[in-house]
C-alpha positions as CSV (number, residue, x, y, z in Angstrom):
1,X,20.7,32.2,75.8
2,X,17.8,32.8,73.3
3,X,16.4,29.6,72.2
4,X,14.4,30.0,68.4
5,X,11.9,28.0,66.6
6,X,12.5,26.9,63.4
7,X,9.0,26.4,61.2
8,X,9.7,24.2,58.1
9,X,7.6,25.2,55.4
10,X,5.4,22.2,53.3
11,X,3.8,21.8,50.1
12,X,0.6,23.9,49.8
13,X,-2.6,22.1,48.9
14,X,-2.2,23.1,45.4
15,X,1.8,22.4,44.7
16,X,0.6,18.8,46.1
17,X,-1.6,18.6,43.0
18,X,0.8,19.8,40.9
19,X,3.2,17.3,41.6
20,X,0.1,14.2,41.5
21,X,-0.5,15.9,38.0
22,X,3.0,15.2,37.3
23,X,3.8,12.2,38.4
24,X,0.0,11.2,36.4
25,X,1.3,12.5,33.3
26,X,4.9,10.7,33.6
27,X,3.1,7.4,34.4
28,X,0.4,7.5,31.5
29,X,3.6,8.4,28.8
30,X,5.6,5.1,30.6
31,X,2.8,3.2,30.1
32,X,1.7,4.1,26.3
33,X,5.4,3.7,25.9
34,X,5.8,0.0,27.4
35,X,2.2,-0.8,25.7
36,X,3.7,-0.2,22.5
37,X,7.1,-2.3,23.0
38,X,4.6,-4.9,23.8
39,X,2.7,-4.7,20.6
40,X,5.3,-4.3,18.9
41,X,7.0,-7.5,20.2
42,X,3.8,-9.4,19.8
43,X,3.8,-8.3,15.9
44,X,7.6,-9.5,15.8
45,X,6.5,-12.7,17.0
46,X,3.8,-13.3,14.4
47,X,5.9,-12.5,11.6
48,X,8.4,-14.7,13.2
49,X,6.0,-17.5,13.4
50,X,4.6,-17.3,10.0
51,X,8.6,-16.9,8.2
52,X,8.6,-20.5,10.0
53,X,5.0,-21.5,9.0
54,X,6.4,-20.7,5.3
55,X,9.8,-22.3,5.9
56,X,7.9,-25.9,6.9
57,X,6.2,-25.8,3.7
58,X,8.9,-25.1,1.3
59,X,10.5,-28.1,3.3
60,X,8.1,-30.5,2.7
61,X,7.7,-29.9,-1.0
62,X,11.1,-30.7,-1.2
63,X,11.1,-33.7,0.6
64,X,7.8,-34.7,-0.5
65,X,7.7,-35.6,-4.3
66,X,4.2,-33.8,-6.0
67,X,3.1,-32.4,-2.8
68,X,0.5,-29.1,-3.5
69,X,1.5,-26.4,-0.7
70,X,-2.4,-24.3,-1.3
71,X,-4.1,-27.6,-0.5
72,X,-3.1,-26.5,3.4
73,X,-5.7,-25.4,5.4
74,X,-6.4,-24.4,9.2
75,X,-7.7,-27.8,9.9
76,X,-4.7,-30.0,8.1
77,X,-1.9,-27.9,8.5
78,X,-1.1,-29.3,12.0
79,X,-0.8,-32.7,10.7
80,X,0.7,-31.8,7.6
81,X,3.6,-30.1,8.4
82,X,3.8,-31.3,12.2
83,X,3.7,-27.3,13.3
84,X,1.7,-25.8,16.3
85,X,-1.4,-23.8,14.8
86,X,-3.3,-23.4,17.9
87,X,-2.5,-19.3,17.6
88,X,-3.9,-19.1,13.9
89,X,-7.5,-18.6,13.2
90,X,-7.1,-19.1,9.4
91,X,-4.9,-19.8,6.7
92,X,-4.6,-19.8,3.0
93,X,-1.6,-20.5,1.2
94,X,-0.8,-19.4,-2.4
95,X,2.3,-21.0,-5.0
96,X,2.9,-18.3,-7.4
97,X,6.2,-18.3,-9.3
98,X,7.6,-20.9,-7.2
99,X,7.4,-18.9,-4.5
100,X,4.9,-19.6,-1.3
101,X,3.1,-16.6,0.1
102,X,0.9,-17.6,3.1
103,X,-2.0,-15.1,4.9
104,X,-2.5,-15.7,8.6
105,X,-5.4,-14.5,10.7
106,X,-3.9,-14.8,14.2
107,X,-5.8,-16.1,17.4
108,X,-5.1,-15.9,20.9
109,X,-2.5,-13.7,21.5
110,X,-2.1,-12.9,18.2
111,X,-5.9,-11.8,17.7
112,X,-6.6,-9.0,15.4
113,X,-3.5,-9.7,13.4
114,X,-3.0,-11.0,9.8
115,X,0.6,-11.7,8.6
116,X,1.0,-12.5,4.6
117,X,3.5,-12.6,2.4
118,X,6.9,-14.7,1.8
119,X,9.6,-15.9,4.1
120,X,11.7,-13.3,3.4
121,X,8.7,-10.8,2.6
122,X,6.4,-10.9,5.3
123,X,4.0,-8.0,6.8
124,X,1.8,-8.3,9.7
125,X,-0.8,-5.5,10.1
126,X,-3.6,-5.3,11.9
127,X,-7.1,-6.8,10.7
128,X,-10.0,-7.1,12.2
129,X,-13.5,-8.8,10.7
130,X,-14.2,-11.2,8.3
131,X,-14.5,-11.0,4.1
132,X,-16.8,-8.9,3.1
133,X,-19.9,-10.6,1.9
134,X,-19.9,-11.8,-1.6
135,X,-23.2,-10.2,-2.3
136,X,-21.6,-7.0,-2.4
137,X,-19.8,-7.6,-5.4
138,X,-20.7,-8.0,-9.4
139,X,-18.3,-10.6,-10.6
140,X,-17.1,-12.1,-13.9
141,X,-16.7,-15.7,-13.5
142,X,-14.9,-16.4,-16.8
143,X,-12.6,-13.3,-16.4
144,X,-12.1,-13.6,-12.2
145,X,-12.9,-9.8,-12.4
146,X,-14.6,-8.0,-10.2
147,X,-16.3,-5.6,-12.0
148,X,-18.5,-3.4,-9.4
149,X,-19.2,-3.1,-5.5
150,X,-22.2,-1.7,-4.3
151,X,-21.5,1.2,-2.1
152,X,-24.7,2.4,-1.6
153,X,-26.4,-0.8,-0.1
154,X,-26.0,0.1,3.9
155,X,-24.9,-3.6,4.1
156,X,-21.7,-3.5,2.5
157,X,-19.2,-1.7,4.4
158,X,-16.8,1.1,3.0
159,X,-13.7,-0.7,5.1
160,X,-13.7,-3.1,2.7
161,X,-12.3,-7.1,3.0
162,X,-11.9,-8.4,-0.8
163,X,-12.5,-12.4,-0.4
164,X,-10.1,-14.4,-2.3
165,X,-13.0,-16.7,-3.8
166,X,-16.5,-15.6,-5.4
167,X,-18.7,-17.7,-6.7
168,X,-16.4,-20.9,-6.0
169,X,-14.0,-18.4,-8.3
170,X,-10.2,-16.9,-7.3
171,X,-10.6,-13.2,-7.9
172,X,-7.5,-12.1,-10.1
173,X,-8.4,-9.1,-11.2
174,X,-9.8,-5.6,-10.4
175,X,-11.8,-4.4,-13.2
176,X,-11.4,-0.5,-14.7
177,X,-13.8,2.0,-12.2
178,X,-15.0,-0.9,-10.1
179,X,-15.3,0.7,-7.1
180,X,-16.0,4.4,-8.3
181,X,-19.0,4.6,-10.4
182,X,-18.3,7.5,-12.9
183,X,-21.5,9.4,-13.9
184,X,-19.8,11.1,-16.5
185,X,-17.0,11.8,-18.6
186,X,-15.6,15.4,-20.1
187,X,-12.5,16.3,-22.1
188,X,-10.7,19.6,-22.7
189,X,-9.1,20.9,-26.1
190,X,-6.6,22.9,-24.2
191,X,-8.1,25.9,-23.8
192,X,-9.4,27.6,-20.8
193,X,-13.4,27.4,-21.3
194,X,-12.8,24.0,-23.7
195,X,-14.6,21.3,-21.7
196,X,-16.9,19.1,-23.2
197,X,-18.7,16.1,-22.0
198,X,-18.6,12.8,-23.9
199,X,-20.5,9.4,-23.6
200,X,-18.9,7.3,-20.9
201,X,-17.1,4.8,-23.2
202,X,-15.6,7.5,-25.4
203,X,-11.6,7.3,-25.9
204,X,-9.3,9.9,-27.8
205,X,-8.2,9.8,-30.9
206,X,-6.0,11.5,-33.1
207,X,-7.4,14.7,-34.7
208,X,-10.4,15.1,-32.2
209,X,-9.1,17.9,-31.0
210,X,-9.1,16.9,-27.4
211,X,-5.5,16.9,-25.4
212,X,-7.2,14.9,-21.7
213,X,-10.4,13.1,-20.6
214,X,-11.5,12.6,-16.6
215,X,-14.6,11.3,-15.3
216,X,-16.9,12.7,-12.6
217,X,-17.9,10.4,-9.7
218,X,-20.3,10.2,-7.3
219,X,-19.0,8.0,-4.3
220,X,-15.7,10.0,-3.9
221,X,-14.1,9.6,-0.2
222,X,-16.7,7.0,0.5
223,X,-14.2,3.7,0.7
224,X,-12.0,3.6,3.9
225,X,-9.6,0.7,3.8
226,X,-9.3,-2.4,1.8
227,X,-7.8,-5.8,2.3
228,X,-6.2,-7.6,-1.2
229,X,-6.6,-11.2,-1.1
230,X,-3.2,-13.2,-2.3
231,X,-5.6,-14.3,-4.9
232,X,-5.2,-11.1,-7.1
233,X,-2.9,-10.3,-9.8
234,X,-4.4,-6.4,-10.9
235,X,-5.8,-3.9,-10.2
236,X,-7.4,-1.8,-12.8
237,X,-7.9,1.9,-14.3
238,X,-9.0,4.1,-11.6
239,X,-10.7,1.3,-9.6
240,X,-10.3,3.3,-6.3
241,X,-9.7,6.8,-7.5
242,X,-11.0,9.5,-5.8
243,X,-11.5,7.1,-2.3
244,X,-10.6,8.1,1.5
245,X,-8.2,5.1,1.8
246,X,-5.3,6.1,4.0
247,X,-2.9,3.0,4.3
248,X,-2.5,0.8,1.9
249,X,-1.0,-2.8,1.4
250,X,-0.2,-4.1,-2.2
251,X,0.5,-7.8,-1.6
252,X,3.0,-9.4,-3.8
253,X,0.8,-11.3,-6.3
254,X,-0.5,-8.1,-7.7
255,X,1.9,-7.8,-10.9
256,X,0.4,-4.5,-12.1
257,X,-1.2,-1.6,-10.3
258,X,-3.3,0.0,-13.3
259,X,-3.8,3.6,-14.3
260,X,-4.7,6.2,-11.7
261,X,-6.0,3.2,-10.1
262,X,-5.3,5.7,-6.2
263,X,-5.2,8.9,-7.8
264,X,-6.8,11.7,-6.0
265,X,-6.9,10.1,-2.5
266,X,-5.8,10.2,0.9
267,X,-2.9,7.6,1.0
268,X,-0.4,8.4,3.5
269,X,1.0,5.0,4.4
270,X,1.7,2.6,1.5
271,X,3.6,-1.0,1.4
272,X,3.8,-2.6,-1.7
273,X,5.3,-6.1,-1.4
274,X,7.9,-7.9,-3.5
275,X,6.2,-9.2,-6.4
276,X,4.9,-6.1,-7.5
277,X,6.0,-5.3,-11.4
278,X,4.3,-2.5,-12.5
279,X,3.3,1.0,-11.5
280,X,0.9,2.7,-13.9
281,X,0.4,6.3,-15.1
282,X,-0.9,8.3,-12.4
283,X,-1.0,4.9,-9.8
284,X,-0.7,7.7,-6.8
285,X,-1.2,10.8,-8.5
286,X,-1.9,13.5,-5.8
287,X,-2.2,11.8,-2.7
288,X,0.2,12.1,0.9
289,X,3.1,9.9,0.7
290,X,6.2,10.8,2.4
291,X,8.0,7.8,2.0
292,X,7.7,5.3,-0.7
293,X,10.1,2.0,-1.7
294,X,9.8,-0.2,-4.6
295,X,10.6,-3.8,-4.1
296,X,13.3,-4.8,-6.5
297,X,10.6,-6.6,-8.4
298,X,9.3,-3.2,-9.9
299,X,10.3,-2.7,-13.0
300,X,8.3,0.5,-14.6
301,X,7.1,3.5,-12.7
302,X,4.9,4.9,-15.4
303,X,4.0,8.9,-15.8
304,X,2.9,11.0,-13.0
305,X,2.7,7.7,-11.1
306,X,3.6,9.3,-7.8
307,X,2.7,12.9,-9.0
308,X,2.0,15.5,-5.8
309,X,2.2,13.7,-3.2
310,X,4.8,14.9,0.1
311,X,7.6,12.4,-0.8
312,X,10.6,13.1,1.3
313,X,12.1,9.6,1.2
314,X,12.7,7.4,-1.8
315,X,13.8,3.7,-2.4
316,X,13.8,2.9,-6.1
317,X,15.0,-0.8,-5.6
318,X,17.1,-2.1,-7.8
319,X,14.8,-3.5,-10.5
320,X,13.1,-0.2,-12.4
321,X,14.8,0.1,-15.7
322,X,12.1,3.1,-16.7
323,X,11.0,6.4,-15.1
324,X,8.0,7.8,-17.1
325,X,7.7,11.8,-17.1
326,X,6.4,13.4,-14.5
327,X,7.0,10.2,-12.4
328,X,8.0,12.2,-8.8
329,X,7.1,15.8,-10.2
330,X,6.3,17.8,-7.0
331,X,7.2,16.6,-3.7
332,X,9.4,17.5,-1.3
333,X,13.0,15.0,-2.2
334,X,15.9,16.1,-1.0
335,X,18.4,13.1,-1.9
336,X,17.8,11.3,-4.8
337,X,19.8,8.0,-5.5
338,X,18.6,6.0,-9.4
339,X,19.8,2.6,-9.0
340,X,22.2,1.1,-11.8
341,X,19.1,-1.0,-13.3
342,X,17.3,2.5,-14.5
343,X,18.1,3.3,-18.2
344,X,16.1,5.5,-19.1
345,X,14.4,9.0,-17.1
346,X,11.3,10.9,-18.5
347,X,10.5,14.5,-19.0
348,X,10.4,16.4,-15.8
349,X,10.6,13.0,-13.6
350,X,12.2,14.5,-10.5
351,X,11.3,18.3,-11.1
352,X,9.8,20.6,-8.7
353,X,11.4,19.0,-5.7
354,X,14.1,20.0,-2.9
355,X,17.0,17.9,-4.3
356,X,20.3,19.0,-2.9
357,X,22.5,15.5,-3.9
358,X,21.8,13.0,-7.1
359,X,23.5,9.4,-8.0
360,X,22.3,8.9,-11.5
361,X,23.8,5.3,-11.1
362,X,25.8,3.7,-14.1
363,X,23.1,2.6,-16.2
364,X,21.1,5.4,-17.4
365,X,21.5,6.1,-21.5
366,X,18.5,8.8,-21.9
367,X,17.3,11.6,-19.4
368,X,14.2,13.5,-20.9
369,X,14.1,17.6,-21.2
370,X,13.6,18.8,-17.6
371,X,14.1,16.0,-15.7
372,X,15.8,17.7,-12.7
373,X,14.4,21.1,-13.4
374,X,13.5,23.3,-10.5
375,X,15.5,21.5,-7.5
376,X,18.7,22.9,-5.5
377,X,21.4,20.3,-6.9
378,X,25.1,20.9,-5.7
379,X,26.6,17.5,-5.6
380,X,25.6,15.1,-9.0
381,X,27.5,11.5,-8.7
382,X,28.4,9.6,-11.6
């Protein structure tokens, strides 16, 4: 009887590697994948911690007759309001419309994070550094506007941290072009070849012939990111037009976001936090939005305020009573839901998108010529 050898074949050298390579590649995505349930647990925890923070204070005004909630700072809070601070590097707390907003600078495990906002409004984001120095901005004192930043002095950085105080001052406001430094100003008569250029501080009137005015600026794309203090209530005409911002946070105490005041930038990621009333002409005008919801706070959406941008989602909130023309002309909406608060929608509002279903709500009385022009609508609820 023959007896026979049976050889079983291995791996090869290079199937070995192979299979490392694999199991590498598995390992890294696991890891990125656990890394961010981490992070995003630690953030949880934050905003968990600060709804409290907020909580304790709204307790002890009620229990303690006169007591001033913005009088709390990192070194009395502890004592205070009896509450463990040991994770928070700072803290400022604002009282606006009997409401407490707080912002946090975490510490320890909850470095690099900021949380602000309300107890039932909170956002934590990430933040790192410290205000930008005061020197860097030209200041009105007896308005609390800040009126200019200088963006070409090296020493003032284009990720910009807005300080709450200048000049032992709260900064309310954001004055008109404060942060773009137009050169120049033209406007056409409507024709092709009609452009002319005016003085800077020229505005139209009737019967001179003009039908639109822009300015030209020279430190376009220059400004990064920005940080709002709580302190602020506006923000002005075109004060960061034309910037390379690309996420945005609009804390609550900002009632109005002025005209074109983002236009022509590079906003892809925006929150805008309850508290938030108005949103001017052209506010957004051409950026790259794909998702944007109003707090129920917001009560105007004004023309072309969201114009050209990639806006696939949409949460109108349940405050906006008016939708200026041309309001989400041109991007990419597919379902389209105006709550019952809307009464009235402007010419050409929602034209030019991919709208397949629209609930005009009960409220509206007035829908301007065009408003729904150019979409795909099969199903319209009433």
């Amino acid at each position: 009887m023959k007896k026979y050898l049976i050889f079983k074949r291995g791996f090869t050298l290079i199937e070995l590697l192979a299979i490392i390579a694999i199991l590498a590649i598995i390992l890294l995505i696991a890891g990125l994948k656990i890394n961010e349930l981490v992070y995003r647990a630690t953030k949880e925890s934050f905003r968990n911690s600060a709804r409290l923070f907020v909580e304790s204070i709204n307790s002890t005004i009620v229990r303690e007759e006169g007591f001033n909630p913005e009088t709390i700072t990192i070194d009395n809070a502890s004592s205070l309001l009896d509450i463990d601070t040991s994770n928070y590097k700072s803290i400022a707390v604002f009282n606006n419309s009997s409401e407490v907003k707080v912002s946090i600078l975490g510490l320890n495990k909850w470095d690099n994070l900021k949380a602000y906002g309300s107890k039932n409004d909170m956002v934590v984001i990430e933040f790192v550094g410290i205000a930008t120095d005061e020197s860097c901005f030209t200041f009105d004192t007896a308005t609390k506007t800040i009126t200019d930043y200088d963006i070409d002095n090296l020493s003032c950085p284009t990720d910009i941290i807005i300080p709450s105080i200048i000049n032992s001052t709260p900064v309310e406001n954001i004055g008109k072009h404060a942060f773009t430094n137009p050169t120049k100003k033209f406007c056409h008569d409507g024709t092709e070849i009609g452009k002319v250029e005016v003085a800077l501080d020229y505005e139209m009137v009737d019967g001179d012939g003009f039908v639109s005015c822009y300015y030209q600026f020279t430190n376009t794309r220059k400004i990064t990111s920005v940080d709002f203090p709580y302190s602020l209530k506006t923000i002005g005409e075109e004060a960061f037009a034309v910037q390379g911002i690309k996420k945005l946070l609009v804390p609550g105490n900002v009632e109005t976001v002025g005209y074109g005041a983002f236009r022509s930038g590079l906003i892809n990621e925006l929150v805008l936090q309850n508290g938030v009333e108005t949103i001017d002409d052209s506010a957004f005008f051409d950026n790259y939005l794909k998702s944007v919801s109003l707090p129920n706070t917001v009560t105007t959406v004004g023309a072309l305020a969201f114009y050209y941008n990639l806006i696939s989602t949409l949460n109108l909130g349940s405050g906006v009573t008016s939708i200026d023309e041309l309001a989400f002309n041109n991007n990419r909406l597919t379902d389209v839901v105006i709550p019952d608060s809307v009464l009235s929608i402007g010419q050409s509002a929602f034209s030019d998108n991919q709208i397949v279903s629209l609930d005009l709500g009960n409220g509206v009385t007035s829908i301007g010529m065009g408003a729904f022009f150019e979409n795909f609508i099969t199903d319209v609820y009433m």
